[in-house]
N, C-alpha and C positions, 0 to 999 in steps of 0.2 A: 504494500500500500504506500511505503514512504517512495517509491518510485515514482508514482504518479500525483508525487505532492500531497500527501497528506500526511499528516504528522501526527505519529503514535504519546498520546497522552495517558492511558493509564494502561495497567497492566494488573487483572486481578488473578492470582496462581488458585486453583482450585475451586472455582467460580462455582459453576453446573456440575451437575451428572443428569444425566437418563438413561443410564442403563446400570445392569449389575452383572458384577465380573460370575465365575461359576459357584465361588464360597461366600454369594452375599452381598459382597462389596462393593460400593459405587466405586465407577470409575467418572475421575473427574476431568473436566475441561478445563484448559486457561482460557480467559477473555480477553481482548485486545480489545482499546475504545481507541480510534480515529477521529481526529477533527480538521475539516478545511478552515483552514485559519484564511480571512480577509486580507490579502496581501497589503492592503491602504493602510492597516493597523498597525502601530509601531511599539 
């Protein structure tokens, strides 16, 4: 995403899950938030 100009502002480690491993277990996702910043902004 930061290729095409956006720029990575948070980053939450263990966000989600929706599924369960075979003993139970969520298996969790990270999250990534992107925001187009206003280039006129300084």
């Amino acid at each position: 995403m930061e290729k095409i100009g956006l720029k990575r502002e948070a980053y939450f480690r263990k966000n989600v899950y929706f599924h369960l491993d075979l003993e139970g277990n969520p298996i969790y996702w990270d999250t990534y938030v992107y925001a187009a910043l206003n280039p006129n902004d300084k």
